[in-house]
N, C-alpha and C positions, 0 to 999 in steps of 0.2 A: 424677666429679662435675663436672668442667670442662663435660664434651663433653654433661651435662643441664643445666647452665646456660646454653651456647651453643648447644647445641638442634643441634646437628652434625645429627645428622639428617634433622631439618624443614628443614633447608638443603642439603641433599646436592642436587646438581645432577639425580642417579636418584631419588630420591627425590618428586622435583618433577618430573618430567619422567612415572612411574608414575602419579603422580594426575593430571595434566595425560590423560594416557590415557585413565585409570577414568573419570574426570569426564565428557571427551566422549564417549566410548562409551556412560556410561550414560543423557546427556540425549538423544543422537541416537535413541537406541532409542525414548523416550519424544515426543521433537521432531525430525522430518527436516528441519529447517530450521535445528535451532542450529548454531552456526558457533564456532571458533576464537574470537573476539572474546568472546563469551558464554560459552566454558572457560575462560577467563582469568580475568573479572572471578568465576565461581564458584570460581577456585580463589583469589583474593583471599580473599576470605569466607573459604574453607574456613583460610587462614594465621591471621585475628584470631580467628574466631566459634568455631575448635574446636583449633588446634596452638595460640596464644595462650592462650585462657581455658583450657586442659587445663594446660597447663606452670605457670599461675598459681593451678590451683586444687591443684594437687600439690603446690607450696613451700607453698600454706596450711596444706594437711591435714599435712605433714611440720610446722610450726611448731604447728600445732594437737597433734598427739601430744608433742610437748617441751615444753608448756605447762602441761599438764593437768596435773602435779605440781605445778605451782606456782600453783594458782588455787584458791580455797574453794569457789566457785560459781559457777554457771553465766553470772552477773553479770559476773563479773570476766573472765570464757574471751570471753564478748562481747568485752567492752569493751579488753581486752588485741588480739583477733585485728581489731578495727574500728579502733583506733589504730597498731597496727602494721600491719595488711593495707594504709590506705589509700597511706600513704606508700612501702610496699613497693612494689605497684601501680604508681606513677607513676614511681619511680625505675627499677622494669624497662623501665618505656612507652618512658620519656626516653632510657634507656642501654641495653635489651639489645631491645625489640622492634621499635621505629621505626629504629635504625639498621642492623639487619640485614635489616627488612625493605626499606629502601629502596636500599641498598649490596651486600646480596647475594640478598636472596630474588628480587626483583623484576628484576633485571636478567639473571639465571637463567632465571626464567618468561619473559624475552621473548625470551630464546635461543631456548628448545623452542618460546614461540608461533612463531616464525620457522621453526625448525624441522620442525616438522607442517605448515604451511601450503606451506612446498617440496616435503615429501613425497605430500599431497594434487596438487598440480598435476602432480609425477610421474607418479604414478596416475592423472591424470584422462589426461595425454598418452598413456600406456601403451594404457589405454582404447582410447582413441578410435581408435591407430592399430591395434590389433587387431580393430576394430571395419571399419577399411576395409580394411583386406589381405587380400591372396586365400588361401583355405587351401591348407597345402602340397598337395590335389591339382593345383590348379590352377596352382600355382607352377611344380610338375615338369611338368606338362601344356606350360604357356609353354615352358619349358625345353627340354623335348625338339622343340617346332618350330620352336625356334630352332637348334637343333643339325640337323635335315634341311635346315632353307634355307639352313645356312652350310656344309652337306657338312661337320660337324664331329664325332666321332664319340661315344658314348654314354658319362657319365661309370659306370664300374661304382658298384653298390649296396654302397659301405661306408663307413666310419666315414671317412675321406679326403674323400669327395666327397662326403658331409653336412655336414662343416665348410665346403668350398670355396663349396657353394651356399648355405650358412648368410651368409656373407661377403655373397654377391650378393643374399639375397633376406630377411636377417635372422630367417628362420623357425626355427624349431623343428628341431633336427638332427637328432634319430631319427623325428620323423615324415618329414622331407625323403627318408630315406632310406627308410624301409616302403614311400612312395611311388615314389621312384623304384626299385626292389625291383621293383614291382607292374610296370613295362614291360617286364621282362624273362622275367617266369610271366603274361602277359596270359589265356593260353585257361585256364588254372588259379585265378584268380581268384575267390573266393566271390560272393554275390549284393549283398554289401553293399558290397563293395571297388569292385564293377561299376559300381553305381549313384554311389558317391561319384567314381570316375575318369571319369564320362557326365555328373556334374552341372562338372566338371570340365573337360571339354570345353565345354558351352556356356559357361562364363564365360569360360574361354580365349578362345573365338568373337570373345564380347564384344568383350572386350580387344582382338583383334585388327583388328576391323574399327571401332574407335575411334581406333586407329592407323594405319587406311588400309593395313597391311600385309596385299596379295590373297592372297600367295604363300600364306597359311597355311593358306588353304581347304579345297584339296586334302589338305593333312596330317591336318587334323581329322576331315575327312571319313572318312577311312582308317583314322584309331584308333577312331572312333567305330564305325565296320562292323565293327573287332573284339574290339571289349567288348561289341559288341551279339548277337555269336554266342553262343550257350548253350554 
């Protein structure tokens, strides 16, 4: 009885943070423009216009069924549930839904607004840097010309030296390793692994000659003559 009087629930911090979700998710689908700001003020609403008038129209109908013995007509069920409902009403307003909505609901929802809005920028950062990094062929591709021009020798293809270059190059550590896998079966190589370690090579190029480093030419040049063997 306490924890539906105090609406425990409609306050839970998961609670509000679940519909804070639903809510954006379901306007974005419908508006790719609504923003956090616009979850907010609709989950305001959603606290008066439906967990409010829900909780207030349930104390009615429970005072409504403990009534009904005691009334002759319909007259009296009015006029009994209109005189008691209204001051009920404002007494919850005054004492149980303005103070928790401003003292705990609201200060809640601007947790999670804060909350999503750092997770969004996450995301957008995440994005974006996946968006400019080179894919691990080309990672391992850099990698091993830089290991011919420093006379450094070839990390082997395992769980070891996918972490190590995970460290260096932040990528993905079992593709790091497929990939660099693939320089050591070169003439074995299927048609699609060829093509991706060849597109691999020119962004390497790229790279290389953005960095004025000559020496790498010749290396390229040399992987490139033997992936390009059948």
């Amino acid at each position: 009885m306490k924890s539906f009087i105090t609406r425990e629930h409609t306050l839970d911090i998961n609670t509000i943070r679940s519909l804070f979700i639903a809510e954006n998710e379901k306007h974005l689908e419908l508006n790719p423009t609504w923003n956090f700001k616009a979850t907010r003020i609709s989950v305001i609403g959603t606290y008066w216009f439906r967990e409010v008038l829900m909780h207030f129209a349930l104390i009615m109908a429970i005072s409504v069924l403990l009534t009904l013995t005691h009334c002759n007509s319909w007259r009296s069920l009015f006029a009994a549930i209109l005189i008691g409902g209204l001051p009920a009403l404002f007494s919850l307003t005054a004492f149980i839904y303005f103070p928790s909505f401003y003292w705990n609901f609201l200060p809640k929802l601007e947790v999670i607004t804060g909350e999503q809005e750092k997770l969004a920028i996450q995301i957008a950062e995440t994005t974006k840097c996946k968006r400019t990094q080179f894919q691990s062929p080309t990672l391992i591709i850099i990698y091993y010309v830089n290991s011919k021009i420093s006379n450094a020798p070839l990390l082997p293809a395992n769980n070891q030296s996918a972490a190590l270059l995970n460290k260096l190059y932040g990528s993905d550590k079992d593709k790091l390793k497929q990939n660099l896998s693939r320089l050591y079966r070169l003439p074995s190589l299927s048609a699609k692994e060829r093509a991706e370690m060849l597109k691999g090579v020119e962004y390497a190029r790229s790279f290389f000659k953005e960095t004025g480093n000559t020496n790498s030419a010749k290396i390229l040049d040399e992987l490139e003559l033997k992936l390009s063997k059948p």
